[in-house]
C-alpha positions as CSV (number, residue, x, y, z in Angstrom):
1,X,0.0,0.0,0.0
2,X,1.3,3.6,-1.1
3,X,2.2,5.7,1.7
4,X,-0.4,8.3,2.6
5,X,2.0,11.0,3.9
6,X,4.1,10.9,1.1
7,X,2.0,10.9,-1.6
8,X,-1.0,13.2,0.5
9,X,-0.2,16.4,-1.6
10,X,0.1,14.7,-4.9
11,X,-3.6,13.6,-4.6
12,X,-4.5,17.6,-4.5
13,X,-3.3,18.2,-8.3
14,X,-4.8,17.4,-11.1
15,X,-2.7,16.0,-14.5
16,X,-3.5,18.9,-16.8
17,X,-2.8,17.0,-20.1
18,X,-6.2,14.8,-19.2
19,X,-8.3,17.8,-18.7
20,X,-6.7,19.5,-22.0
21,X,-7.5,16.6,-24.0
22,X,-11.3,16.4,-22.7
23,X,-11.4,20.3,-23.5
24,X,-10.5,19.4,-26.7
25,X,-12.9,16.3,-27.2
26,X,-16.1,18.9,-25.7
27,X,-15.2,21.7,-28.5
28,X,-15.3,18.8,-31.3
29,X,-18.7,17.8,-30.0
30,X,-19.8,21.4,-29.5
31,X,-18.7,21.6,-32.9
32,X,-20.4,18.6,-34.5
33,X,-23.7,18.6,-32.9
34,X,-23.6,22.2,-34.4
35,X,-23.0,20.8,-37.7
36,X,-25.9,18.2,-36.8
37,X,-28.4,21.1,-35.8
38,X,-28.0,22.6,-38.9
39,X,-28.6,19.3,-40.8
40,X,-31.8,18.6,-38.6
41,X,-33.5,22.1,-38.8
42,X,-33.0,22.0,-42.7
43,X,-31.0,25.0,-42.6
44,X,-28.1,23.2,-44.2
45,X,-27.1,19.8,-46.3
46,X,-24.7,18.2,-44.2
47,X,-24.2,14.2,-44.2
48,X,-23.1,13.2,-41.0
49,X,-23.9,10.0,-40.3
50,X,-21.6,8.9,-43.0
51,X,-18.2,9.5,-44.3
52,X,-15.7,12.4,-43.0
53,X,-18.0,13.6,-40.4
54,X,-19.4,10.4,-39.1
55,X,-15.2,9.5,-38.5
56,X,-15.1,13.0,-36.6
57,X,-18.0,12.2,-34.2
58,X,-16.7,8.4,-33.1
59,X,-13.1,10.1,-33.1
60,X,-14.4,12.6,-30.5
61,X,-16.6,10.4,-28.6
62,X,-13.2,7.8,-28.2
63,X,-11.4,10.5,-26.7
64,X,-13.5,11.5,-24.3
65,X,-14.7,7.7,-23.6
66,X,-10.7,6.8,-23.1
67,X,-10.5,9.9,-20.8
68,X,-13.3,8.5,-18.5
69,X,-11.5,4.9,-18.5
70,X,-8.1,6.6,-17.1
71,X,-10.4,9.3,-14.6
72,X,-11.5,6.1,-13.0
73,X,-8.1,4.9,-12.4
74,X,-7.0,8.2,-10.9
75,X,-9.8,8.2,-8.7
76,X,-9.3,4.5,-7.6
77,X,-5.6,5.4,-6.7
78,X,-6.2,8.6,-4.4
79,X,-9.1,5.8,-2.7
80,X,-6.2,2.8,-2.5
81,X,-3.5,6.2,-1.1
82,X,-6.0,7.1,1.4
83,X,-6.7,3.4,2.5
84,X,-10.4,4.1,2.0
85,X,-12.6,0.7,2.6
86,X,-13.7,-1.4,-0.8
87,X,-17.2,-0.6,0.1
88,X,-16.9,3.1,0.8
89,X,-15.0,2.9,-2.8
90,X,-17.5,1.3,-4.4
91,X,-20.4,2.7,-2.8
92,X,-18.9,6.2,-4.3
93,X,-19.0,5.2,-7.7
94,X,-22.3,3.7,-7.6
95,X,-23.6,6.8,-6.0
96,X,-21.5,8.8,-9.0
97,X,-22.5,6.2,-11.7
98,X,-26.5,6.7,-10.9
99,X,-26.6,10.7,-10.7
100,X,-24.9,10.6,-14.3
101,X,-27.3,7.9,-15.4
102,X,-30.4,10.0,-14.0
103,X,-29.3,12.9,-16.4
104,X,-29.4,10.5,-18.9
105,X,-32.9,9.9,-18.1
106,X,-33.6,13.4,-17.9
107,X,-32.2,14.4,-21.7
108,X,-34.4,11.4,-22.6
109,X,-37.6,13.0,-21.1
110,X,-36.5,16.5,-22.5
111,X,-35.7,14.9,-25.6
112,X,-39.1,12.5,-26.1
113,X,-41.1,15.9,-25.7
114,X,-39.6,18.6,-27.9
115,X,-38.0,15.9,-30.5
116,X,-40.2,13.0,-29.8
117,X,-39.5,11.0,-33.0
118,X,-35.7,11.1,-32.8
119,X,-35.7,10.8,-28.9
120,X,-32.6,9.9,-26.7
121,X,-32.9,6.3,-25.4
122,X,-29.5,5.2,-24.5
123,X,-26.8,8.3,-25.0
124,X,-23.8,9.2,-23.5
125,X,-24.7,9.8,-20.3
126,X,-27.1,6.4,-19.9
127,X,-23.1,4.7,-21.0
128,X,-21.4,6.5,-19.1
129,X,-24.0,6.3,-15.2
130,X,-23.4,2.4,-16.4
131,X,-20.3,1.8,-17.3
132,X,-19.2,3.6,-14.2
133,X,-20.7,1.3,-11.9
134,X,-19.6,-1.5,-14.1
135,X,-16.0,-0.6,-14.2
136,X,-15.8,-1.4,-10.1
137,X,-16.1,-5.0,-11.7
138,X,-12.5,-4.3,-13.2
139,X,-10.7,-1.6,-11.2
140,X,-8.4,-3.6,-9.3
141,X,-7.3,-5.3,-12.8
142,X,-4.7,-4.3,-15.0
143,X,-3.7,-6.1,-18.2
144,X,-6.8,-8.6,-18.4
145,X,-8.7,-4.6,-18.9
146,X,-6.7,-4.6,-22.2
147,X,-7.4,-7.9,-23.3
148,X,-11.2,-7.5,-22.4
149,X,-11.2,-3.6,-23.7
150,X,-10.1,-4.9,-27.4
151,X,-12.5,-8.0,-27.1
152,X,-15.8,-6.5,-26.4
153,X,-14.3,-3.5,-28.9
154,X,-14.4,-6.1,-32.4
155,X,-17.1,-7.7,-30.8
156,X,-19.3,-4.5,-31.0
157,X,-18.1,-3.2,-34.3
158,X,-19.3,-6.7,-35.8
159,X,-22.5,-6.6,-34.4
160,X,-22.9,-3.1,-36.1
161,X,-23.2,-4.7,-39.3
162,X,-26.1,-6.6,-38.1
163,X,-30.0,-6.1,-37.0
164,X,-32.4,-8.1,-34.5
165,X,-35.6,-9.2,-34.4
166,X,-35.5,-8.2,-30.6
167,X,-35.3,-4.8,-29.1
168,X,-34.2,-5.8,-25.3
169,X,-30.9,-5.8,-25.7
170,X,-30.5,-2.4,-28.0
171,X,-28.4,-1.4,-24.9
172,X,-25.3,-4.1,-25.1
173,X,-25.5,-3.2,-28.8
174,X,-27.8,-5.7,-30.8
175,X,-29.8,-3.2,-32.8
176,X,-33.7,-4.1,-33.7
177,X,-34.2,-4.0,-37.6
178,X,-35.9,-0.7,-38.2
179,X,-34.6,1.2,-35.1
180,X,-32.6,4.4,-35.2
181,X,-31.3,5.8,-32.1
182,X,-29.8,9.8,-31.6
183,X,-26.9,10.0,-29.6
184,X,-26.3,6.0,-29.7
185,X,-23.4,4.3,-27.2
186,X,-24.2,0.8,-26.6
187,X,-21.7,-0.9,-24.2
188,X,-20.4,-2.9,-26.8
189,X,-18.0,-1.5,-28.4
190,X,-18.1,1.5,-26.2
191,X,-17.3,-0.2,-22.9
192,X,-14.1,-1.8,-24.2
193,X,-12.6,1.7,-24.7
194,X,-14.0,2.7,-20.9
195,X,-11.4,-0.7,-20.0
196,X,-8.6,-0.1,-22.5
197,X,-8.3,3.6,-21.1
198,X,-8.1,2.2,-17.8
199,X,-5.4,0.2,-18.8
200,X,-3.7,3.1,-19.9
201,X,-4.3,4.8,-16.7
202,X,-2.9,2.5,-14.2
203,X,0.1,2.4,-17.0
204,X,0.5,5.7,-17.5
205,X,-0.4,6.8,-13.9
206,X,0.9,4.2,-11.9
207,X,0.4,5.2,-8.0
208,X,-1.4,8.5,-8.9
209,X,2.3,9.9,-10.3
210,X,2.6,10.7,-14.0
211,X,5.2,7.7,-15.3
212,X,6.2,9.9,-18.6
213,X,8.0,13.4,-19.0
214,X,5.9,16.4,-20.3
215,X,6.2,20.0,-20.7
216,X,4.6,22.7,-18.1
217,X,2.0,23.9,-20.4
218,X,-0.8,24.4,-18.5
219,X,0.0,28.2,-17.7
220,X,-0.4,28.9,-21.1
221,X,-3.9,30.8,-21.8
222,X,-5.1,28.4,-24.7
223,X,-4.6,25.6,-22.4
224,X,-5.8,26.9,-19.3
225,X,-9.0,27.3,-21.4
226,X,-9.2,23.8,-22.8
227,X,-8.1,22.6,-18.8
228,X,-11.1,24.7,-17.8
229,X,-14.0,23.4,-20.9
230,X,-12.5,19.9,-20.1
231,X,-13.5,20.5,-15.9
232,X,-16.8,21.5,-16.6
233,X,-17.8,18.9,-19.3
234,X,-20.5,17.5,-18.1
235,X,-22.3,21.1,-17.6
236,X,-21.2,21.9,-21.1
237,X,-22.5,18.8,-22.2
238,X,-25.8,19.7,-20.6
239,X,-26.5,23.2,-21.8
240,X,-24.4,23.0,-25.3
241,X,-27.6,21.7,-27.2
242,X,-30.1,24.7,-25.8
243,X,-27.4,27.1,-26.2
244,X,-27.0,26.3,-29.6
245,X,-30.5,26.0,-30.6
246,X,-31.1,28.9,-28.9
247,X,-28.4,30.7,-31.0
248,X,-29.6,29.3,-34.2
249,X,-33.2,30.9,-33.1
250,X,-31.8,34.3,-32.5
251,X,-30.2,34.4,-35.9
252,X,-32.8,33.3,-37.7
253,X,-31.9,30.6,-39.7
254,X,-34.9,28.2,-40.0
255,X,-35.0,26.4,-35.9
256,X,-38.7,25.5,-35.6
């Protein structure tokens, strides 16, 4: 067990580079789903559910999905530093996993009245409440998250080419012939990158200490301001889409 003392102000910092690159990841999305209002209100012809774009989105959703894997290792290190109890541990990220989850629920409600047709069934945040409380399954495992991360990664990206005459399992990933789902992250693939970013946590962040050398950036204003978007995703992630709409609205470009 790592020393508490020695390690007790290391557990106050946070590794800049991780919050840098989930800045980044929010702005793409920001970006996209502004690419996807216009599409939906008719304002514009853009295809992005194929090709260049559609690339763009899974890119940005496997950065951010990586980031939560290694978050989730960072957090399970400052618990093992501070020699907090299994059950306190897990109990936390149940607690953590649900209040994401019930957002999810919430943009479905939202979602299901204003868009109704194309309504949010089981988005990012559903994934994410979920995988959370299915990652305390893994944490204390290091190298079998790799194996398992890559595994249930093919396995989901060959079940996209497929459709089911069942609909009870659209959540793992087996899609029911005729169904299309907005904002759609099954847990397979999308739960082998939340293991395989573990794996790259405990790696790369063995003990809650950076095992790699990297410039002092985060001083610098561009990054402070990613650092700062990548803090406050999930709030960004909450208002973008009104924001945005609301935008479109002012300027008067077609929103209905």
């Amino acid at each position: 067990m790592v020393n508490q003392e020695v390690f007790g102000e290391k557990l106050k910092q946070r590794f800049w580079e991780i919050d840098f690159l989930r800045g980044i990841a929010i702005v793409m999305m920001i970006f996209f789903h502004l690419l996807y209002n216009l599409n939906y209100f008719g304002v514009y012809s853009i295809e992005v559910s194929s090709g260049f774009w559609r690339y763009f989105a899974r890119t940005t959703a496997s950065v951010f999905i990586l980031l939560v894997g290694v978050s989730l290792t960072l957090s399970f290190s400052r618990a093992e530093i501070k020699q907090e109890k299994w059950k306190a541990t897990y109990a936390r990220y149940v607690k953590r996993g649900l209040k994401i989850f019930s957002w999810g629920l919430i943009i479905t409600l939202v979602t299901w009245i204003f868009i109704h047709d194309d309504f949010i069934i089981f988005g990012i945040l559903h994934f994410i409440g979920v995988s959370i409380i299915l990652a305390c399954l893994f944490l204390k495992r290091y190298r079998a998250n790799l194996f398992v991360g890559v595994v249930f990664v093919v396995l989901g990206l060959y079940l996209e080419n497929f459709t089911f005459d069942f609909s009870w399992l659209f959540w793992l990933g087996f899609m029911h012939k005729g169904d299309f789902f907005v904002d759609y992250f099954p847990l397979l693939p999308w739960f082998g990158l939340i293991l395989i970013g573990m794996f790259i946590g405990k790696t790369m962040y063995r003990n809650y200490t950076r095992q790699f050398n990297i410039p002092v950036l985060e001083k610098i204003s561009i990054v402070r301001l990613f650092c700062f978007l990548g803090r406050k995703s999930l709030l960004i992630y909450l208002l973008h889409q009104p924001v945005l709409i609301g935008v479109l609205y002012l300027l008067g470009v077609g929103v209905v």
